[in-house]
N, C-alpha and C positions, 0 to 999 in steps of 0.2 A: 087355815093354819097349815103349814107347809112341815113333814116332818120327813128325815133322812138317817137312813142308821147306818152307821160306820162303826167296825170292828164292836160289838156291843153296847157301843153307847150313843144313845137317840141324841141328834141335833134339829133342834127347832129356829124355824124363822119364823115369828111373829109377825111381822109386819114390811111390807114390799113397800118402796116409793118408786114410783115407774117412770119408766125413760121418759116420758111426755111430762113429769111433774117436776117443777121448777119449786121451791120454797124459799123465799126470804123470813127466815125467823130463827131463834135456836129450837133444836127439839129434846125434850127429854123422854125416853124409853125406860120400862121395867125389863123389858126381857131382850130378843134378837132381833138383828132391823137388818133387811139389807136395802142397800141405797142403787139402783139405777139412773135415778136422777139428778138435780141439782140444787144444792143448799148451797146456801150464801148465811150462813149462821152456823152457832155452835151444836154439836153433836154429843149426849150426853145418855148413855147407855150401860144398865146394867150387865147383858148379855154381849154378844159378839157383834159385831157390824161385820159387814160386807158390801163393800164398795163393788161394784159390779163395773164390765168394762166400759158403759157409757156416762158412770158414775161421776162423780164432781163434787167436795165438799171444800167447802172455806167457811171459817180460818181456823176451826178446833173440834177436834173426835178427842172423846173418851169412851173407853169400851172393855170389856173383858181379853178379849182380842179382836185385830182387826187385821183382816184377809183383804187388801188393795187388790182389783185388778183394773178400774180405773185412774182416779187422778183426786189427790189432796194438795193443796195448797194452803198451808197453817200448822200448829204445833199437834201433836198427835200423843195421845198417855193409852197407852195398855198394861190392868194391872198384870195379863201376861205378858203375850206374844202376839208382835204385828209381824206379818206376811206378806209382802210385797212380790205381788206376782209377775209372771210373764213379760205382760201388758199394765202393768201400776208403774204410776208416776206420784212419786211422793217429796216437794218440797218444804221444807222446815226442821223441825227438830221431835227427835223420836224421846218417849221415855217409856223403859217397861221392860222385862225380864229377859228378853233377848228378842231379836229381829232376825227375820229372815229373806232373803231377796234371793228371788232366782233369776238365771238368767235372763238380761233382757229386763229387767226390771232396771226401773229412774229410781236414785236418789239421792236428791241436792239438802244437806243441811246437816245437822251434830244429831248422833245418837248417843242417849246416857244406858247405859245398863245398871238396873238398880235389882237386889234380892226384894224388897220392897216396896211397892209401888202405890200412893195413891190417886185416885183421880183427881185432877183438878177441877174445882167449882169456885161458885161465885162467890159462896160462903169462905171459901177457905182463904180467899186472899184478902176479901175484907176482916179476915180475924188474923192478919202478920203482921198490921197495927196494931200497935199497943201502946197506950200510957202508961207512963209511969207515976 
């Protein structure tokens, strides 16, 4: 377990996927993930992600916040704040309490800014069916 304190308050990463690992599947996490490697599935996390620069995810992160400094391709939900850094490249559609992109940072698609944010899952869209 990997721990860093910034201004008082400890940030943990739980769990590394490294530059040599490649995954086809969704994954779901309880706590902090950061991604150097490449998924080809969905991204479903309680804690923060972190896309690192040789990083690569398609087609969907959900996260507490998510810190890009590699490359997403697919729709992206932060119940806070995504950070699109330097070197991040992020296509599709943002949603989540506000965004940040520094210079030098890609970003092709619609951001929504919402006070509210939940994550999307699989459950939730099969429940916006309804009978009557």
């Amino acid at each position: 377990m990997f721990r860093k304190k910034e201004t008082g308050n400890e940030k943990t990463i739980d769990t590394i996927i490294g530059p040599a690992t490649i995954i086809e599947g969704n994954i779901t996490h309880p706590k902090s993930l950061r991604i150097d490697g490449k998924i080809i599935g969905e991204v479903h996390c309680d804690g923060d992600v972190f896309i690192g620069k040789t990083g690569y995810v398609e087609p969907l992160v959900n996260a507490r916040n998510l810190n890009i400094a590699g490359e997403i391709n697919g729709d992206v939900t932060a119940i806070e704040k995504v950070h699109l850094m330097t070197t991040g490249r992020l296509s599709g559609t943002v949603t989540s309490k506000g965004i940040i992109i520094d210079e030098g940072g890609v970003f092709n698609g619609k951001s929504v800014i919402k006070n509210e944010v939940e994550p999307l899952n699989k459950s939730n869209n099969l429940n916006e069916e309804k009978s009557v």
